[in-house]
N, C-alpha and C positions, 0 to 999 in steps of 0.2 A: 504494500500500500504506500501510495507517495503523500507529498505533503499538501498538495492538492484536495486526494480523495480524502484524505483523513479531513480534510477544514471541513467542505462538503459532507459528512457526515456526520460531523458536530454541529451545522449547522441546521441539517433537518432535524438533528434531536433536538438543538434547541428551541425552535419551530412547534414542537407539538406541544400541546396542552398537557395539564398536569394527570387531567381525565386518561389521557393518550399515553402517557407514559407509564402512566399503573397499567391500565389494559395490557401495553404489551410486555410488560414485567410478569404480571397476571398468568399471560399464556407462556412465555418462557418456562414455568413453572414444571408444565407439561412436557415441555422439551428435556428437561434436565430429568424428571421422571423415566421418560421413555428410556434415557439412557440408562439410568439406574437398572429398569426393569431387564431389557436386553441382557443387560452385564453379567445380573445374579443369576440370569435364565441360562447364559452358557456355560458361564463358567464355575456353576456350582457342580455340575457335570464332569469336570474335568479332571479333579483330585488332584492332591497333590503336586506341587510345582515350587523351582527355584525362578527367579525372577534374575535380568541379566540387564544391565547398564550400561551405557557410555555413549561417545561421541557417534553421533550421527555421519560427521563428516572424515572419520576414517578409511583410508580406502584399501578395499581387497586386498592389496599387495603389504601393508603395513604388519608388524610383529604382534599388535596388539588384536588385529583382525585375526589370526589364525589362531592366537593364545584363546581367545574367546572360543572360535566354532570348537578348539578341541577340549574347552571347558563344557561347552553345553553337549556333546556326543562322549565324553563319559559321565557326567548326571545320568546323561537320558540310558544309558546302558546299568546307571543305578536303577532307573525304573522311576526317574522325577520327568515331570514336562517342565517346557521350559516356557515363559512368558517374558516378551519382550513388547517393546513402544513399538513394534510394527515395520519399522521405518528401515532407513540405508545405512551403514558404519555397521558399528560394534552389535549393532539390534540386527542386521543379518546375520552377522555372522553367527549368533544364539537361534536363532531358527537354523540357519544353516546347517549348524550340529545337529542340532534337534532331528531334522528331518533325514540325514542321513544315517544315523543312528537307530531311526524308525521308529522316531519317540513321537510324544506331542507337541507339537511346536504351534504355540499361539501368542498373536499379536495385536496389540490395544493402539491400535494408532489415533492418532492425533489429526483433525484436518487441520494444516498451516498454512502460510501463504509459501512459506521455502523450505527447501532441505526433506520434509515428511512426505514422502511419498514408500506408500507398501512395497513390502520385498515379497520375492517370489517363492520363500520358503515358510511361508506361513500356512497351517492345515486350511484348508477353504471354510471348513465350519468354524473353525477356531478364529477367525478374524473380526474383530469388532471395533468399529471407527466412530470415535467420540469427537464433539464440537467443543468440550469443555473440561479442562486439565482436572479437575477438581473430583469430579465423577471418575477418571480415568484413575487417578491418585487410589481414591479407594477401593477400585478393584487390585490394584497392582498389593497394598496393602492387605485387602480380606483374604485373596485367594493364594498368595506367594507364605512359602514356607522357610524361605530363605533369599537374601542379596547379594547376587556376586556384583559388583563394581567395578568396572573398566575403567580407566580413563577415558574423562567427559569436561565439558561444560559446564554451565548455569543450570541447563536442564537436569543434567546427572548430576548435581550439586544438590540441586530441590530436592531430587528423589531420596538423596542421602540421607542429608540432615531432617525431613519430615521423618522416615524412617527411625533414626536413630532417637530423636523427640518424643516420640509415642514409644518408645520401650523403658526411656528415659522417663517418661510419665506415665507409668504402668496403664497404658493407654491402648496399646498392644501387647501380646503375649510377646515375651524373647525369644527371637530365632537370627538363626546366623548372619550376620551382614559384613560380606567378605570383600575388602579391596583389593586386588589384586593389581599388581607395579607398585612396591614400594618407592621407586627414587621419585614416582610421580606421586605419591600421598604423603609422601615422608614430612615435609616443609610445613604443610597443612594442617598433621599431627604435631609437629615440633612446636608450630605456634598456637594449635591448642592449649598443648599442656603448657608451654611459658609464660600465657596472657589469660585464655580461661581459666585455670584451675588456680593458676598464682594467686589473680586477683576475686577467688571462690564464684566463680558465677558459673560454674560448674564442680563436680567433685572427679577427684581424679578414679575413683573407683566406675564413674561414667566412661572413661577409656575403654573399659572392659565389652562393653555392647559390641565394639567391632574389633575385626581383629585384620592386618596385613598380612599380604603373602605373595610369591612372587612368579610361582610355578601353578598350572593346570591341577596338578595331582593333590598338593597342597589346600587349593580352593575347594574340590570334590571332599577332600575329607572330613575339612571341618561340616562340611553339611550334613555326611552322612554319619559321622560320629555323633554331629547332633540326630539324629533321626534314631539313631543306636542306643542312645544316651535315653531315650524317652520312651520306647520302644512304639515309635511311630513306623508306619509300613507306607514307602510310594507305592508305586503305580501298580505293582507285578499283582 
């Protein structure tokens, strides 16, 4: 959107009446429903799943591209599906695994103006495209049993720290939330603990909800050790 369209549609919203703007708040209502319903309806179905992260705009050829797909085809050979944003980068490549593996690989995507567009390894049932981050948020939260983290963005930032907040505020049940590339989270973590916890506005025992790692094999097991540890069963 340029800065044109954008004035232009600030300017018809400021144009309507007050009557006018409840109304179509009103029917939104309905809109953010539908999505609700949709979401709960497929993927209560699904069972068990690890949820996958990161940047959108990595490309096939990149180290963290391939760390992923062979992150998510041994999950899925654990017997976990895999859930990702739907979309291109690091979110292919978790279906990619997924689906060669011959797991579940389903996809929550996002309609954008750039960058989100669906990848081609997502199960055809399993695809569901939401208008509104918020609604997407909480399926990725209800139905995910665990977080592996790629290197990402703002976007894979949000999903983090809402994550880590709601276990942080027993708000969520605890389960695994794994990063994976330590030299890329490390500085992140370092200035955690030297300015959050120093200055108590977090406690250092909050550290503990996530944990780094730097290999495929490594990320696999803290999930399944959690799954072991609680005697939870995926998919088999």
């Amino acid at each position: 959107m340029n800065l044109k369209e954008e004035k232009n549609i600030r300017k018809a919203y400021k144009a309507k009446s007050w009557n006018e703007i409840k109304t179509h708040d009103s029917w939104s209502v309905f809109k953010v429903m539908a999505e609700f319903v949709e979401g709960f309806d497929k993927l209560a179905r699904i069972g068990p799943c690890v949820a996958i992260f990161g940047s959108a705009r990595t490309p096939s050829k990149h180290e963290n591209y391939r760390l992923t797909e062979e992150i998510a085809y041994l999950l899925t050979k654990k017997g976990f599906g895999i859930i990702t944003g739907g979309g291109p980068g690091i979110m292919e490549a978790g279906n990619k695994g997924a689906h060669f593996a011959g797991g579940k690989s389903v996809g929550l995507n996002i309609d954008l103006p750039f960058e989100q567009k669906s990848n081609p390894f997502i199960d055809p049932d399993k695809f569901i495209e939401f208008d509104h981050f918020f609604v997407r948020k909480v399926m990725f939260m209800r139905y995910s049993q665990g977080y592996i983290v790629l290197p990402g963005g703002f976007g894979t930032m949000d999903e983090l720290f809402e994550a880590i907040t709601l276990v942080q505020t027993q708000k969520l049940v605890k389960f695994p939330i794994v990063l994976v590339k330590k030299a890329y989270w490390s500085g992140l973590v370092d200035w955690i603990k030297a300015t959050m916890v120093t200055e108590n506005n977090i406690q250092e025992s909050d550290l503990e909800i996530f944990t780094m790692v730097d290999t495929a094999e490594e990320a696999v097991k803290i999930i399944d050790d959690f799954y072991k540890k609680y005697a939870l069963k995926p998919n088999f």
